[in-house]
C-alpha positions in Angstrom: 162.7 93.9 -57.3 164.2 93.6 -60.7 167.4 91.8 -61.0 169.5 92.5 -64.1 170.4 89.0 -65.9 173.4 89.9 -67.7 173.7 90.5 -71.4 177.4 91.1 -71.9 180.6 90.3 -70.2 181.3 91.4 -66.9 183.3 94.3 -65.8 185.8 93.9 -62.9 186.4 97.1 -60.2 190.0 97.8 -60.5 192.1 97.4 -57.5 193.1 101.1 -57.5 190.1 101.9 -56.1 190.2 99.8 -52.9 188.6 101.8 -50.1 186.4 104.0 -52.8 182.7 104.3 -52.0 180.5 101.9 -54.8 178.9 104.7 -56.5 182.3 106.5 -57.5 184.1 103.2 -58.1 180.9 102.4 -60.5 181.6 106.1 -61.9 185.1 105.9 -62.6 184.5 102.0 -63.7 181.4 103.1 -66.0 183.0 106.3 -67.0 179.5 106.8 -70.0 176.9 106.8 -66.8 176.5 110.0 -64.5 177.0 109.0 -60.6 173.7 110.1 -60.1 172.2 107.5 -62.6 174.1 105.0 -60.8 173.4 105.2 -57.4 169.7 105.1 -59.0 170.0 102.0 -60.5 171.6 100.9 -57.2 169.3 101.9 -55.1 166.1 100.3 -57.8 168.3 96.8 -57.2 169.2 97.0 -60.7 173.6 96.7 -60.0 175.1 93.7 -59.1 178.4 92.6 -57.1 179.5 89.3 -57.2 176.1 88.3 -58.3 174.3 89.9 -55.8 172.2 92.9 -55.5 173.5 95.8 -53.5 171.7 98.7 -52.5 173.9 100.6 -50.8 176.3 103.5 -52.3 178.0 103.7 -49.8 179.4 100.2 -49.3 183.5 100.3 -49.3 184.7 98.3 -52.3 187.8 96.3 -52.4 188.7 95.9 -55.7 188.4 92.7 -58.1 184.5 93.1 -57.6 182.5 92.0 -60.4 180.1 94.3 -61.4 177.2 94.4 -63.7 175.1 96.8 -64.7 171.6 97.0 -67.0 172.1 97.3 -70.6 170.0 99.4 -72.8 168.1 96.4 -73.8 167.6 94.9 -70.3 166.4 98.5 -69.4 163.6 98.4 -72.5 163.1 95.2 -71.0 162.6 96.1 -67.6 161.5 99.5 -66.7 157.8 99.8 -66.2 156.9 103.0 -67.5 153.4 104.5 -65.3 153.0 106.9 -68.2 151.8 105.6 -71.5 152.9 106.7 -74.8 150.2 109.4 -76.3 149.8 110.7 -80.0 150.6 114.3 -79.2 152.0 116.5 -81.8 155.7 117.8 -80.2 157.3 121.1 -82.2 160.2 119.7 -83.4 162.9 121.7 -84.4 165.4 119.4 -84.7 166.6 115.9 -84.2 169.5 113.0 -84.8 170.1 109.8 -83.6 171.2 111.7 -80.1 168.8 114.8 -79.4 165.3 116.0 -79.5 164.9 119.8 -79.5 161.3 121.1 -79.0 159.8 124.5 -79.1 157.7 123.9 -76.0 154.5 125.0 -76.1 152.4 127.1 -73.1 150.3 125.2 -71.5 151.9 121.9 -72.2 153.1 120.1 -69.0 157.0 118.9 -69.3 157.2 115.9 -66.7 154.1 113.6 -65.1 153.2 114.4 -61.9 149.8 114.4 -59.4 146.8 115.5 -61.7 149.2 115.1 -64.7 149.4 111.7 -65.7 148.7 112.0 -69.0 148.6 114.6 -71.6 152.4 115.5 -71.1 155.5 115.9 -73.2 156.8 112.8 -71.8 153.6 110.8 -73.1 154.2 112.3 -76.3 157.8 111.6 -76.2 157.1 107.5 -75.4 155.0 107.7 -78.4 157.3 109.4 -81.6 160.3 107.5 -80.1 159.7 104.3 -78.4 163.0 103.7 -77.8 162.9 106.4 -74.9 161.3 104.0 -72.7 164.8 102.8 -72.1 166.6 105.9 -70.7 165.5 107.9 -67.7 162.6 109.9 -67.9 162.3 109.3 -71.4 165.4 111.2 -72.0 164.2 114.5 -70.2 167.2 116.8 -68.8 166.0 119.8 -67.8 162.5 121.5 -67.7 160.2 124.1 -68.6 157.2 125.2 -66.6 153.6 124.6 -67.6 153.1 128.2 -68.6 156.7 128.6 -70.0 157.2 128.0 -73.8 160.6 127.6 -75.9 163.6 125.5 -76.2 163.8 122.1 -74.0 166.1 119.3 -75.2 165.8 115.8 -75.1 168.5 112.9 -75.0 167.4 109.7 -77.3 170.7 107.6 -75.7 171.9 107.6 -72.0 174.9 108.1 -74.0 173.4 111.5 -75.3 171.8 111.8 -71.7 174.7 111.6 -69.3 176.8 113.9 -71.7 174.2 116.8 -71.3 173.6 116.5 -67.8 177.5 116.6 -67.3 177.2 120.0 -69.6 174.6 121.2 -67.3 176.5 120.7 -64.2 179.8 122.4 -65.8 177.3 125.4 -66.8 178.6 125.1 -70.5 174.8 124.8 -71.6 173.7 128.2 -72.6 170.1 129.3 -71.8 168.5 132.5 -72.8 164.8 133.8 -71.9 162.8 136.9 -73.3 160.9 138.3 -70.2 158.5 140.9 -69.9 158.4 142.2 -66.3 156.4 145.0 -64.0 158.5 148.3 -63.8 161.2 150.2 -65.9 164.8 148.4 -65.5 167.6 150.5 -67.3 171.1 148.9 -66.6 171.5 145.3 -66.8 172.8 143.0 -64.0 173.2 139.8 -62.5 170.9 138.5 -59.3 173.5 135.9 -57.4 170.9 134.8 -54.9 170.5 130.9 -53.7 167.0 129.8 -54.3 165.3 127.2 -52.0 161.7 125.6 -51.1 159.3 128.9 -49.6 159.6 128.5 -45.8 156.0 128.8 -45.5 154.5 128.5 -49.2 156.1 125.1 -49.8 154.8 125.0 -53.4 156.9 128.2 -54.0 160.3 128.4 -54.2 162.3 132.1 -52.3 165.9 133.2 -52.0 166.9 131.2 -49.2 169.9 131.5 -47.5 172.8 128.8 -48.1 172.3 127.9 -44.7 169.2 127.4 -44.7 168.9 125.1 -47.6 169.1 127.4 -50.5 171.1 126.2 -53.8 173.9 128.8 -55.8 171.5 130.4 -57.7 172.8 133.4 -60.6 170.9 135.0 -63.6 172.1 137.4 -66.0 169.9 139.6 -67.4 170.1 142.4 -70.1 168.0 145.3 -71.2 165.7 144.8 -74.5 163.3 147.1 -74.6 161.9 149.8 -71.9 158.1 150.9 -72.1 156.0 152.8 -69.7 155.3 150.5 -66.9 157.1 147.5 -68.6 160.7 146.0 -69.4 161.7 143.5 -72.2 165.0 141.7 -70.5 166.6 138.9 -72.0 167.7 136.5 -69.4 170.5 134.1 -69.1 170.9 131.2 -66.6 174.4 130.2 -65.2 172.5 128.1 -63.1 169.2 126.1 -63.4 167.0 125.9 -60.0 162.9 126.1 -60.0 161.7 128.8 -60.7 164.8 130.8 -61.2 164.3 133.4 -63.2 160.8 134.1 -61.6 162.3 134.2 -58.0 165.1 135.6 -59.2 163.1 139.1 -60.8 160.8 139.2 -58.0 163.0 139.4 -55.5 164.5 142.7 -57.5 160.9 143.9 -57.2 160.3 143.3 -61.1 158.0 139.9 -61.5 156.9 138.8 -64.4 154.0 140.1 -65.7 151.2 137.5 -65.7 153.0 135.4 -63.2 150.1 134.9 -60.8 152.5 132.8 -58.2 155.4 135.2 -57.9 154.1 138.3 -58.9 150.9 140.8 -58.9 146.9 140.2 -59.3 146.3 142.0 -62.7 144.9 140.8 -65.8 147.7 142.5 -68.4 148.4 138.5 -69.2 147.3 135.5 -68.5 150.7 133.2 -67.9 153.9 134.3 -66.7 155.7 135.6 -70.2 158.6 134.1 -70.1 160.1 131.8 -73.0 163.5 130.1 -73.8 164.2 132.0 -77.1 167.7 130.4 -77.7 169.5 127.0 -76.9 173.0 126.4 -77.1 175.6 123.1 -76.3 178.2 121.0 -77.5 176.7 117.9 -79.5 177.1 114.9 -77.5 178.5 112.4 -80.7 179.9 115.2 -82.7 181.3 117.8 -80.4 179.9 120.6 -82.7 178.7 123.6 -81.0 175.0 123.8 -81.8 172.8 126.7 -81.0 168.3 127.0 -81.5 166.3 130.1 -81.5 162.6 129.9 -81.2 160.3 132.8 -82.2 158.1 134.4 -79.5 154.5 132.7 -79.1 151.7 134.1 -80.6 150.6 136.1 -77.5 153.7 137.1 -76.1 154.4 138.5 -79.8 150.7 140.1 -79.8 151.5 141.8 -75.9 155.2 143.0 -77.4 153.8 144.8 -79.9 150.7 146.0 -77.9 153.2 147.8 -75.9 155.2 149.3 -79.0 152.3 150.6 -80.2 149.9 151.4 -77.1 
């Protein structure tokens, strides 16, 4: 267990919040850190109180605590990082001192995982900024799928970090998909249906019921283009669960064409054509309202005009 030596002054819990669990006192204390990132670094034996570790986020503070957390250099430091950096050439489209964006390639896997330890946008992350072995998962906030290309940022501080997760949870992050789906869709509309794990399938994900696990779930969806057998929607998420948008289309009985998971055998694609065509958010430092488009891939673009034309 790591046990943070501390680089900085100490910071004292106020006595106004006596009787507060640790993990919002920390919150409230540490106002630049999610909640969630604290109660990790609580539960990794990373926190101390009184200058000793504590685990638990639940322990009832009492105010006048003194409380120290990592710094970014004692996190550089200290975090052993399974992944190692690789030279893999990232589609940037544009990046600061605070953000990453990437036009996401198919085929390219977001996050390391079993059978995926290597060859991942997070390798390639570690390698064209070091400095991202110091915030969680290298600075990753939100994913793509394998077979999903587009738009995906990336935080470079845990400054930058916290401040787009907090945009993510307040839905303020605007995500837009073009998707080319099975069937002829004329009206647009919104599918409000939680998503959950598949009761059976447990590497899918299915509506689920709320009481039954599911998480709030919406996509809005629009009309592009309408061809024979085919629709072109342009997809907006209010909310960000796995697999949304795919769950989300099949359950209206429109999958994705190509989505071999969710949708039918047929050989019209070879992924699921889906990609994040557009990015919007508030900069983290500057507060300016910032907003990425990324050109379909080459054969989503060849399929499109397939259809146009066939």
């Amino acid at each position: 267990m790591n046990i943070p030596i501390p680089l900085k002054l100490p910071d004292y819990i106020p006595m106004d919040s006596a009787g507060l669990r640790l993990d919002t006192a920390l919150a409230r204390l540490f106002s630049e850190h999610s909640r969630s990132r604290l109660q990790t670094w609580l539960k990794e034996g990373r926190i101390t109180l009184n200058g000793e570790v504590v685990t638990d986020v639940r322990r009832i503070v009492k105010g006048g605590e003194c409380a120290v957390i990592p710094s970014m250099r004692q996190l550089t430091e200290q975090i052993e990082h399974a992944e190692q950096s690789e030279n893999i050439a990232l589609p940037i489209v544009f990046e600061d001192e605070s953000l990453i964006v990437i036009d996401k390639p198919v085929g390219l896997v977001v996050h390391p995982g079993n059978g995926n330890r290597s060859g991942t946008m997070m390798n390639a992350l570690l390698h064209h900024a070091p400095q991202l072995a110091g915030v969680p998962r290298a600075g990753i906030v939100h994913r793509l799928d394998k077979d999903t290309s587009g738009l995906l940022v990336v935080a470079k501080t845990l400054e930058a970090q916290t401040d787009l997760v907090r945009q993510l949870q307040a839905r303020t992050v605007k995500r837009h998909y073009l998707a080319l789906v099975h069937g002829r869709l004329i009206k647009n509309g919104c599918v409000d249906a939680p998503i959950g794990r598949h009761p059976v399938h447990r590497i899918r994900m299915a509506v689920v019921s709320l009481s039954k696990g599911g998480r709030e779930a919406r996509t809005h969806y629009s009309v592009r283009e309408v061809f024979a057998a085919i629709t072109l929607l342009e997809c907006r998420l209010e909310t960000g669960r796995t697999h949304q948008i795919r769950v989300h289309l099949t359950s209206l009985g429109h999958p994705l064409v190509g989505d071999a998971t969710y949708g039918r055998q047929q050989h019209v694609f070879s992924r699921q054509a889906l990609h994040a065509c557009q990015l919007a958010l508030l900069h983290p430092v500057t507060r300016e309202e910032m907003t990425w488009t990324a050109p379909l891939p080459e054969d989503m673009a060849v399929l499109l005009e397939s259809l146009r034309h066939g």
